[in-house]
N, CA, C and O atoms as CSV, one atom per row, in Angstrom:
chain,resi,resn,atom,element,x,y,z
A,1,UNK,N,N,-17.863,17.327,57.607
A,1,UNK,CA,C,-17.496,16.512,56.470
A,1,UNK,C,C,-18.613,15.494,56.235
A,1,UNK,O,O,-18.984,14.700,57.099
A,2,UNK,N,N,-19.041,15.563,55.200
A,2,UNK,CA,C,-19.850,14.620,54.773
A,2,UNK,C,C,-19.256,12.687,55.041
A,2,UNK,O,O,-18.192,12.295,55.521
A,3,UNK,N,N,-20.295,11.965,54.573
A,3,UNK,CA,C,-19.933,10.526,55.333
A,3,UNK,C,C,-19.580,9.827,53.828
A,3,UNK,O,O,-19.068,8.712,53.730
A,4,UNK,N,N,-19.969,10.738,52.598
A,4,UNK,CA,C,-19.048,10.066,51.368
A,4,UNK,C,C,-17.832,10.410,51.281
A,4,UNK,O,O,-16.990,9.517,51.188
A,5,UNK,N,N,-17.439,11.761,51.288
A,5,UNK,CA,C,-16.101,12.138,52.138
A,5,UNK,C,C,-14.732,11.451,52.719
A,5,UNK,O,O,-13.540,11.264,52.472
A,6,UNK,N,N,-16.070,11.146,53.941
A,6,UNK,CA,C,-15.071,10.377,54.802
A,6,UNK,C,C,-14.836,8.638,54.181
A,6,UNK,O,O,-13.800,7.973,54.158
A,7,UNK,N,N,-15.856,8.372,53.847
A,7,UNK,CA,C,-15.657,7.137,53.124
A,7,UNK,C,C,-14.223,7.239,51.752
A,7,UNK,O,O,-13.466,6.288,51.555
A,8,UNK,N,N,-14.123,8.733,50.876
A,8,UNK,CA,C,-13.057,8.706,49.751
A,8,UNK,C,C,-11.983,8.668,50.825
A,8,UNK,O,O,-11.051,7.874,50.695
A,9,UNK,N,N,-12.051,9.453,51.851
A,9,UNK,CA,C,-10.680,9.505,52.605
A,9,UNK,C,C,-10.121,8.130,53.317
A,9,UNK,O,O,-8.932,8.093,53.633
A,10,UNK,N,N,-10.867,7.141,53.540
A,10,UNK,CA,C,-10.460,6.098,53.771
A,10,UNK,C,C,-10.020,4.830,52.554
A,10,UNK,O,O,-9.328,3.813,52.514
A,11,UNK,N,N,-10.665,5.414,51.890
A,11,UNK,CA,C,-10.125,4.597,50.279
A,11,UNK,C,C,-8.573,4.897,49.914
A,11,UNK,O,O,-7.724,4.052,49.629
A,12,UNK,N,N,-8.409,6.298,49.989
A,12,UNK,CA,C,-7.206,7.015,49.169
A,12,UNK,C,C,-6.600,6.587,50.571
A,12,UNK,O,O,-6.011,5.527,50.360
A,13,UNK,N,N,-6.491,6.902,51.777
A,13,UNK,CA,C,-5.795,6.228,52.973
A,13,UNK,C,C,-5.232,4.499,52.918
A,13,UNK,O,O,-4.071,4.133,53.104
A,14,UNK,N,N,-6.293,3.713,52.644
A,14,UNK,CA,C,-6.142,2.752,52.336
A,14,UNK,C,C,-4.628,1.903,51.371
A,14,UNK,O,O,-3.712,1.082,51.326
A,15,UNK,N,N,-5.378,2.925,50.803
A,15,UNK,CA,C,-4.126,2.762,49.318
A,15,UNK,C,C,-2.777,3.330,49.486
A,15,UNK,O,O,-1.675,2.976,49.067
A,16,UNK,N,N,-3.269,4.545,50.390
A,16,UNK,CA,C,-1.530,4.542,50.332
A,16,UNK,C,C,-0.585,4.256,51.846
A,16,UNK,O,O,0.486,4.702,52.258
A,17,UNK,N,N,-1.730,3.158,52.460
A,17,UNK,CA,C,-1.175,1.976,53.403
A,17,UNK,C,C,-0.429,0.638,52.254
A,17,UNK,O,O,0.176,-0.315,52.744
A,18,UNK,N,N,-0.577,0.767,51.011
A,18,UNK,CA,C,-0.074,-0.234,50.177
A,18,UNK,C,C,1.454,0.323,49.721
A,18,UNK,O,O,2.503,-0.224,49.381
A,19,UNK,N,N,1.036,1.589,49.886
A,19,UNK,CA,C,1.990,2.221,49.391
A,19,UNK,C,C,3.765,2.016,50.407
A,19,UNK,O,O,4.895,1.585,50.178
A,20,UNK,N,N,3.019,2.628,51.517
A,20,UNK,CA,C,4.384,2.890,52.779
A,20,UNK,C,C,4.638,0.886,53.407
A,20,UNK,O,O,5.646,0.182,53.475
A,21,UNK,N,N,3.667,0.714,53.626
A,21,UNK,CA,C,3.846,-0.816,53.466
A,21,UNK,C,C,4.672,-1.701,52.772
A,21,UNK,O,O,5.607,-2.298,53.307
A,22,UNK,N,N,4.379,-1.797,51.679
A,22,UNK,CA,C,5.443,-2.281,50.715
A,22,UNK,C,C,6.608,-1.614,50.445
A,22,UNK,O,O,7.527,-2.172,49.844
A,23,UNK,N,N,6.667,-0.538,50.804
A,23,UNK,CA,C,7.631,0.128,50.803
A,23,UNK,C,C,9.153,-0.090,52.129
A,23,UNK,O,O,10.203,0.529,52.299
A,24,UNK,N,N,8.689,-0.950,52.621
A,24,UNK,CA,C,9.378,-1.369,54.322
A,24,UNK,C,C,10.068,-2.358,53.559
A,24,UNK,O,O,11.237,-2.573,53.880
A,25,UNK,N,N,9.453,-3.163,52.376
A,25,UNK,CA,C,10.406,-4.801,52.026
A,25,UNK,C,C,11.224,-4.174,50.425
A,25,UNK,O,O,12.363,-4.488,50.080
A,26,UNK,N,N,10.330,-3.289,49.685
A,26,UNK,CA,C,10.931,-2.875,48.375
A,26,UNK,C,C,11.749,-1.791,47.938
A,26,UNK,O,O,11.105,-0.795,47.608
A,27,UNK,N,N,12.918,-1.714,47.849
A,27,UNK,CA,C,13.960,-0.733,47.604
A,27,UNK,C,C,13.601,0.363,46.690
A,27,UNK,O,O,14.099,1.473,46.878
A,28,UNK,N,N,12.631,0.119,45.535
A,28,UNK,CA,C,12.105,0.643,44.564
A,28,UNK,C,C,11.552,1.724,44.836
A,28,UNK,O,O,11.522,2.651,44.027
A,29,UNK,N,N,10.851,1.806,46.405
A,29,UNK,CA,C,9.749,2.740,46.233
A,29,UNK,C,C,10.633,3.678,47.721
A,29,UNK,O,O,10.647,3.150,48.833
A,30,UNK,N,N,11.188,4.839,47.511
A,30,UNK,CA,C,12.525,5.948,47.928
A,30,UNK,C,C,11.439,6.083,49.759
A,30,UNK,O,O,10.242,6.115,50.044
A,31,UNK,N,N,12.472,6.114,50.379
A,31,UNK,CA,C,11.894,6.526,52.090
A,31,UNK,C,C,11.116,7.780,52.181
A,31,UNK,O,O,10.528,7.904,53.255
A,32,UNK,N,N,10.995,8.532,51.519
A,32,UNK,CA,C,10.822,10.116,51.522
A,32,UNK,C,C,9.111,9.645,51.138
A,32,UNK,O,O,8.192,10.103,51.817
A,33,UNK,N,N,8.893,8.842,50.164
A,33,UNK,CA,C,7.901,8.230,49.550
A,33,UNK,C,C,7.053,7.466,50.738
A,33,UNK,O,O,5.955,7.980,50.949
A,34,UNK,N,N,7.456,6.060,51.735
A,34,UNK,CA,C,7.200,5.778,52.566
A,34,UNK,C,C,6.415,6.781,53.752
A,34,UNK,O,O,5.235,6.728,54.099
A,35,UNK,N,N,7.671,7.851,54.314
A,35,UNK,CA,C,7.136,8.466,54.823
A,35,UNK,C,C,6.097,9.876,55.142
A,35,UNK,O,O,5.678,10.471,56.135
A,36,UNK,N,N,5.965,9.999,53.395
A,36,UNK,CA,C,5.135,11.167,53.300
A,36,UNK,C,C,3.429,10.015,52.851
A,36,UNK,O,O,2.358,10.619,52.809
A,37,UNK,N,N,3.442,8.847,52.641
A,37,UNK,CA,C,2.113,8.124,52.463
A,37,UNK,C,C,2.027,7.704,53.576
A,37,UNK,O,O,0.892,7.843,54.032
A,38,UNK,N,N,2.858,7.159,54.358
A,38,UNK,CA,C,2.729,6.564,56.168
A,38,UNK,C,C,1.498,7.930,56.980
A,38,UNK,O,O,0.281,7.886,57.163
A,39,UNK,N,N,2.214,8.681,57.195
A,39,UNK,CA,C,1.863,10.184,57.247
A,39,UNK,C,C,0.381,10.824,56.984
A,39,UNK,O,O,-0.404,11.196,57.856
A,40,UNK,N,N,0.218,10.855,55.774
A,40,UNK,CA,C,-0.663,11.071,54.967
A,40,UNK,C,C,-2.116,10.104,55.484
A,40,UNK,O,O,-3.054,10.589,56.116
A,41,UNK,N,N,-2.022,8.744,55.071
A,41,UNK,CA,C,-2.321,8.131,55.434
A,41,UNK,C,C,-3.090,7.860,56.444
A,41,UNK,O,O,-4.311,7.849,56.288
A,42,UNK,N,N,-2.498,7.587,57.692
A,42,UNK,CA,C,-3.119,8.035,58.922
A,42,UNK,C,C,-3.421,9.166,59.510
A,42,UNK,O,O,-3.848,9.242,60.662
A,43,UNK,N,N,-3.203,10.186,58.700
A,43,UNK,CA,C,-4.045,11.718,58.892
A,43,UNK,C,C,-5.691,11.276,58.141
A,43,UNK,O,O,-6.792,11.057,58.646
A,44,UNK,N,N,-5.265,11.284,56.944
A,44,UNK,CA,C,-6.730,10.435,56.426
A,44,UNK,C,C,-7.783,9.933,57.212
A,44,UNK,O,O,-8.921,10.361,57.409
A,45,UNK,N,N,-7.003,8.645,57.747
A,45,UNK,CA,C,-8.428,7.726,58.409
A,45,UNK,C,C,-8.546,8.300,59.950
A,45,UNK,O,O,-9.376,7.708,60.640
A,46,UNK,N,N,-7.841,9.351,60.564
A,46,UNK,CA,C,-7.856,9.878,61.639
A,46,UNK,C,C,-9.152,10.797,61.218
A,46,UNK,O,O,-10.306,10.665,61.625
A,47,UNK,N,N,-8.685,11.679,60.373
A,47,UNK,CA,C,-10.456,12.969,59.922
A,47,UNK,C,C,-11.444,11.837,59.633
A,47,UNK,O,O,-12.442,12.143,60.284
A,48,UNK,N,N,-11.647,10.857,59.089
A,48,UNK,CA,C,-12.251,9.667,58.808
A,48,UNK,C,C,-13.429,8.998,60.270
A,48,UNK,O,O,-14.640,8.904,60.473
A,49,UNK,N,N,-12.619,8.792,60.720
A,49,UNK,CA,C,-12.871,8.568,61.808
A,49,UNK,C,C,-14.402,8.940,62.599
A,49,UNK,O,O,-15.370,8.217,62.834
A,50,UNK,N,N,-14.099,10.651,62.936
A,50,UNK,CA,C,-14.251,11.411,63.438
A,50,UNK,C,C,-15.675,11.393,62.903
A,50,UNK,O,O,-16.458,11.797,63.763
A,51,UNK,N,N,-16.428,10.958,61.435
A,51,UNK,CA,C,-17.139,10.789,60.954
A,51,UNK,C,C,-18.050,9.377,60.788
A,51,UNK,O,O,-19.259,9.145,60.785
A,52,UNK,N,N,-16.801,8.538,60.646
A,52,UNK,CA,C,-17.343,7.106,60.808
A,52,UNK,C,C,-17.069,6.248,61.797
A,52,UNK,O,O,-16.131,6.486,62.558
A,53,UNK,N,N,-17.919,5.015,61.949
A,53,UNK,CA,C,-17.714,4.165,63.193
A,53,UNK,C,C,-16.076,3.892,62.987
A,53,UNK,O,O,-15.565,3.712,61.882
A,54,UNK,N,N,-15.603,3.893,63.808
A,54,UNK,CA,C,-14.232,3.500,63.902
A,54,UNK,C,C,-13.644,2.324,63.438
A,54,UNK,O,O,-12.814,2.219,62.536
A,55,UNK,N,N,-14.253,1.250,64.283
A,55,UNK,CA,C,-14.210,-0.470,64.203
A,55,UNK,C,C,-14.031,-0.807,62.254
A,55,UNK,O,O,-13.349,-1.559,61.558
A,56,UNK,N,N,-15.097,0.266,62.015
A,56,UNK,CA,C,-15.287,-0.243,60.511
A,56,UNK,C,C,-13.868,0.555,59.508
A,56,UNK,O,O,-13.258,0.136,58.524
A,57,UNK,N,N,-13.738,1.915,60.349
A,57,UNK,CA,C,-12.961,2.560,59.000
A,57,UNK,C,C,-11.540,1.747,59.997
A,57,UNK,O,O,-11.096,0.881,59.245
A,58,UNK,N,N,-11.235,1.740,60.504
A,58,UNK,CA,C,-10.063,0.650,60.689
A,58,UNK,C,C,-9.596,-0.933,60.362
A,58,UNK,O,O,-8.520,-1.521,60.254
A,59,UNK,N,N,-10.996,-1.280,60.267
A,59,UNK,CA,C,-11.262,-2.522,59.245
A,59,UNK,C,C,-11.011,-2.393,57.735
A,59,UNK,O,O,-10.355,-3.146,57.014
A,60,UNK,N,N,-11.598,-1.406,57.455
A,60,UNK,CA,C,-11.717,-1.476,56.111
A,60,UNK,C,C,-10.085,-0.928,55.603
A,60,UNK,O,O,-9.598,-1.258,54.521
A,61,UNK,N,N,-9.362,-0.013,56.643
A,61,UNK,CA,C,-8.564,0.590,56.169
A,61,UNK,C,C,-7.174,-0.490,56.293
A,61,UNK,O,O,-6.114,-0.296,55.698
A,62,UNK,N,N,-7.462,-1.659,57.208
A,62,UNK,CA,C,-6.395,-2.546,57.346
A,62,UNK,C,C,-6.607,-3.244,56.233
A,62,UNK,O,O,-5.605,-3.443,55.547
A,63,UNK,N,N,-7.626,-3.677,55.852
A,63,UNK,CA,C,-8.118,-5.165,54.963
A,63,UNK,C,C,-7.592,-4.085,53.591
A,63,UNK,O,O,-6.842,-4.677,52.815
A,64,UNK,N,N,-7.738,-3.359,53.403
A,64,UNK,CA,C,-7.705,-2.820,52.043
A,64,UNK,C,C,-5.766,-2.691,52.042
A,64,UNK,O,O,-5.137,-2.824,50.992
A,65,UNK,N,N,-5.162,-2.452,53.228
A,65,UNK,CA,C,-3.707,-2.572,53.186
A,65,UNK,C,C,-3.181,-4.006,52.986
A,65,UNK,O,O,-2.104,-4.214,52.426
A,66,UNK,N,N,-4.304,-5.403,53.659
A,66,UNK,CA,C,-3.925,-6.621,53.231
A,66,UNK,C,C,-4.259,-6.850,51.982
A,66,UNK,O,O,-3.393,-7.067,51.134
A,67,UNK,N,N,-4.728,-6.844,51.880
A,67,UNK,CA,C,-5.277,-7.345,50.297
A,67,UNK,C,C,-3.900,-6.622,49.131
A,67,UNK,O,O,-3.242,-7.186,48.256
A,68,UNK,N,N,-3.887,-5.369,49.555
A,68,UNK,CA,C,-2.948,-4.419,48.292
A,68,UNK,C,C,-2.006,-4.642,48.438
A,68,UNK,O,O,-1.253,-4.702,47.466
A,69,UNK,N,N,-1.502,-4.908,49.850
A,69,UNK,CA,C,0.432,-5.859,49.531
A,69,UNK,C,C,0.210,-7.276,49.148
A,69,UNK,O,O,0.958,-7.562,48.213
A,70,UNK,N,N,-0.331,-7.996,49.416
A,70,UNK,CA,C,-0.777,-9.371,48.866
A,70,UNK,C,C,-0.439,-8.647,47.297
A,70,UNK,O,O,0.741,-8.929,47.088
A,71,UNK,N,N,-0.894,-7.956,46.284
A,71,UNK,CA,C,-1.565,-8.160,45.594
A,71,UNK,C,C,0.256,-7.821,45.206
A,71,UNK,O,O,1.000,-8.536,44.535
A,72,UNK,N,N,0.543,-6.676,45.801
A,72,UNK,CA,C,2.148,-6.168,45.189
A,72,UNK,C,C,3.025,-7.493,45.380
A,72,UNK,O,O,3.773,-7.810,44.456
A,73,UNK,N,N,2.980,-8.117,46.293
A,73,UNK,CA,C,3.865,-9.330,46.912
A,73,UNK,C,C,3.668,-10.185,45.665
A,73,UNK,O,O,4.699,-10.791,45.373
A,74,UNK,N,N,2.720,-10.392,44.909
A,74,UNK,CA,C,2.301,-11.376,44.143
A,74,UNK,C,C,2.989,-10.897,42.901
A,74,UNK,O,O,3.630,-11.732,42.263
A,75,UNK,N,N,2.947,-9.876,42.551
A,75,UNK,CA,C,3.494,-9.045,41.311
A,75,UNK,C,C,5.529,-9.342,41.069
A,75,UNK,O,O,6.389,-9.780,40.305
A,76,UNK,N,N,5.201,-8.493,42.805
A,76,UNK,CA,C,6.601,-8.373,42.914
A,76,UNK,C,C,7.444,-10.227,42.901
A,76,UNK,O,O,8.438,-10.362,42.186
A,77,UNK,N,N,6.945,-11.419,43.690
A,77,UNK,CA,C,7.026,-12.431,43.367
A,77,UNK,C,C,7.050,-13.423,42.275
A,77,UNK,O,O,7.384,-14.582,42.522
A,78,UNK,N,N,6.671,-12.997,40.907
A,78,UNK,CA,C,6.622,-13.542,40.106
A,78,UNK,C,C,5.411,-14.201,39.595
A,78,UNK,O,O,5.478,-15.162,38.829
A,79,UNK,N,N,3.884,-13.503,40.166
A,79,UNK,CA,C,2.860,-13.833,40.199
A,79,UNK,C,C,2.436,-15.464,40.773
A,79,UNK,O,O,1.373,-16.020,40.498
A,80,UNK,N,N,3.408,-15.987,41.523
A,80,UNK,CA,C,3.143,-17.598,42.023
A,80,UNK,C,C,2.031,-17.035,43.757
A,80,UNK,O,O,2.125,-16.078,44.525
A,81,UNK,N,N,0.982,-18.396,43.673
A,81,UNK,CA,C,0.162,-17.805,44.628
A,81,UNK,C,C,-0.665,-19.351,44.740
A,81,UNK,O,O,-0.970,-20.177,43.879
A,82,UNK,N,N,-0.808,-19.316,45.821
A,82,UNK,CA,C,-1.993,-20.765,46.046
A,82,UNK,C,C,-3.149,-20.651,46.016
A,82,UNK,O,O,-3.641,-19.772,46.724
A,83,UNK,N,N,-3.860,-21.332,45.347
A,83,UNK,CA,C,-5.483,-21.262,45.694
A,83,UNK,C,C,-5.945,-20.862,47.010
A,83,UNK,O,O,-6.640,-19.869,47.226
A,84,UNK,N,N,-5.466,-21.801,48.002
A,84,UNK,CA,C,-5.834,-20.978,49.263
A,84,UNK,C,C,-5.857,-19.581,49.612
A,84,UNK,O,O,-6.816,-18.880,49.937
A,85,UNK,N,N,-4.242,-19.205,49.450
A,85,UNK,CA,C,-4.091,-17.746,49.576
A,85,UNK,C,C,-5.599,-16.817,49.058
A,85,UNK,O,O,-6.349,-16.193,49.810
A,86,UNK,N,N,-5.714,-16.966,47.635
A,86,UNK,CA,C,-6.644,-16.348,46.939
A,86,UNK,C,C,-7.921,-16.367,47.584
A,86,UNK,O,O,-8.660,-15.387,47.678
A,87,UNK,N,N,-8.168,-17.562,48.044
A,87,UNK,CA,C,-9.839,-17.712,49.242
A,87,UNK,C,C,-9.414,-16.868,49.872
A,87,UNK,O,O,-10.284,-16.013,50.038
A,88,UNK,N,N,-8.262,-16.555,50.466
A,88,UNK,CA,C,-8.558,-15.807,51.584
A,88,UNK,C,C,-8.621,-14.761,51.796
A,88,UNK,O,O,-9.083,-14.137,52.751
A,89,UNK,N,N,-7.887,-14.318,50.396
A,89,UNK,CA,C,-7.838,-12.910,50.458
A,89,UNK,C,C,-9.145,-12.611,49.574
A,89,UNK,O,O,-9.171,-11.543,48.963
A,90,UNK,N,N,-10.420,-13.648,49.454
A,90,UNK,CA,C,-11.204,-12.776,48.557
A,90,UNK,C,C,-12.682,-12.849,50.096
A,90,UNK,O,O,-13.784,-12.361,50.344
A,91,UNK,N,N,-11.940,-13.548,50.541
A,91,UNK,CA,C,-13.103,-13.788,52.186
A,91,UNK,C,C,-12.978,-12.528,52.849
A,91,UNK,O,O,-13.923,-11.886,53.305
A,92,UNK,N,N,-11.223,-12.053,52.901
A,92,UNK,CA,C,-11.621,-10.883,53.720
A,92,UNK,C,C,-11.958,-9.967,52.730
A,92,UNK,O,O,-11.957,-8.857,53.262
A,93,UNK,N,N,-12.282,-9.872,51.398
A,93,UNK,CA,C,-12.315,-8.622,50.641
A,93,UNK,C,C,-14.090,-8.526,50.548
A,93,UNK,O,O,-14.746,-7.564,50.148
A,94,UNK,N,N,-14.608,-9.883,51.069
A,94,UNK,CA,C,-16.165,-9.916,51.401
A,94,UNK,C,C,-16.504,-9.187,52.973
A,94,UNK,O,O,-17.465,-8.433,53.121
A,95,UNK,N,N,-15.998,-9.377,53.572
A,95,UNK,CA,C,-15.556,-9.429,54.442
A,95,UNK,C,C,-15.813,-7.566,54.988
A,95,UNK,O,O,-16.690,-7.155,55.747
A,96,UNK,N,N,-14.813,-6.815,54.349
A,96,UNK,CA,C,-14.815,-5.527,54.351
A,96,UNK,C,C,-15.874,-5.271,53.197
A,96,UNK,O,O,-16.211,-4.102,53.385
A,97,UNK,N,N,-16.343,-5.594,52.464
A,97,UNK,CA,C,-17.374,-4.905,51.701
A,97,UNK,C,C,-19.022,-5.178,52.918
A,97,UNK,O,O,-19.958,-4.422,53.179
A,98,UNK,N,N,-18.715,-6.504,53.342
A,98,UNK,CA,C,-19.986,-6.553,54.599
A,98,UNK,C,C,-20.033,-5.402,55.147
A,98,UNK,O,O,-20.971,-4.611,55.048
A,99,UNK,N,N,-18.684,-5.190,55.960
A,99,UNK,CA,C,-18.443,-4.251,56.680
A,99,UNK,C,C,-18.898,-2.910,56.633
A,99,UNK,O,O,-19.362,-2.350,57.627
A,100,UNK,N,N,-18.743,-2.164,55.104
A,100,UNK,CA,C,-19.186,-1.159,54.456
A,100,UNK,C,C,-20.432,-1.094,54.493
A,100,UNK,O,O,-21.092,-0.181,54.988
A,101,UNK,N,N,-20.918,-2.289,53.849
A,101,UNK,CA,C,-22.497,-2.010,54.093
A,101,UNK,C,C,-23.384,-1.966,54.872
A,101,UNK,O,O,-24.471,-1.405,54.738
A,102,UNK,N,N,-22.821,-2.802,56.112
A,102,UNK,CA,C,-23.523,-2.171,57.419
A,102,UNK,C,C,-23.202,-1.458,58.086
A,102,UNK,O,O,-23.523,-1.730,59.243
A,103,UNK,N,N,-22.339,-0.022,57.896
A,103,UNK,CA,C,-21.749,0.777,58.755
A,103,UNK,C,C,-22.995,1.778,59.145
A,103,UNK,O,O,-23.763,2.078,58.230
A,104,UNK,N,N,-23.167,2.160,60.093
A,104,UNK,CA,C,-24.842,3.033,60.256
A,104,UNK,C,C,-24.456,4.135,59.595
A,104,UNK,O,O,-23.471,4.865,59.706
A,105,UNK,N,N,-25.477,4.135,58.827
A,105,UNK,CA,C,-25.735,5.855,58.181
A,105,UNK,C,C,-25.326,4.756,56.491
A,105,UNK,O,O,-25.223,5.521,55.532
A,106,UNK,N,N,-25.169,3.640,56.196
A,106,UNK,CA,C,-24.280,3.564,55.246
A,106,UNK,C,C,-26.031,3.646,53.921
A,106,UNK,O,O,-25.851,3.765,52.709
A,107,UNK,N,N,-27.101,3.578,54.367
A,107,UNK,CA,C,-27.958,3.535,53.293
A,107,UNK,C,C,-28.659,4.517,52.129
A,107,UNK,O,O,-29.411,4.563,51.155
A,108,UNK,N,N,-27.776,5.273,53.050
A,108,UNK,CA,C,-27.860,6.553,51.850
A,108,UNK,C,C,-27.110,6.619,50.067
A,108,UNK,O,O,-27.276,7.615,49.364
């Protein structure tokens, strides 16, 4: 597997850590749903892996699950949010893009 590949598979993994995640507090989104993205999911960043430094696709694949319930929590909340919050969630979203870019092999 190529290392762009493995990089889409940790994106689409990522995302649907937002998915089964939010899905634990929101009635909206059916268990069958939860557990076929839970699933999915960590099959993803598992082949992922296998290709990329670990440290990083587990970084990137958590931070991209914080950031995307933050973002549902905020929605689902009524869009109320503190300035702070927002630093922080844009520190770690620097944070994992660092991450990306120094992953070895990432200069291609």
């Amino acid at each position: 597997m190529s290392e762009s590949k493995a990089w889409l598979f940790v994106i689409i993994g990522g995302l649907l850590e937002v998915i089964w995640a939010s899905g634990f507090k929101y009635e909206a989104i059916p268990p069958i749903v939860v557990i076929i993205s839970l699933l999915t999911s960590f099959d993803l960043i598992i082949r992922a892996a296998k290709v990329l430094p670990i440290g990083t696709v587990y970084a990137v694949f958590a931070g991209m699950g914080t950031i995307g319930t933050t973002i549902v929590e905020i929605i689902f909340s009524g869009g109320i949010v503190s300035p702070l919050r927002i630093a922080f969630v844009l520190l770690l979203l620097a944070c994992i893009v660092g991450l990306k870019l120094t992953a070895k092999g990432s200069e291609n």
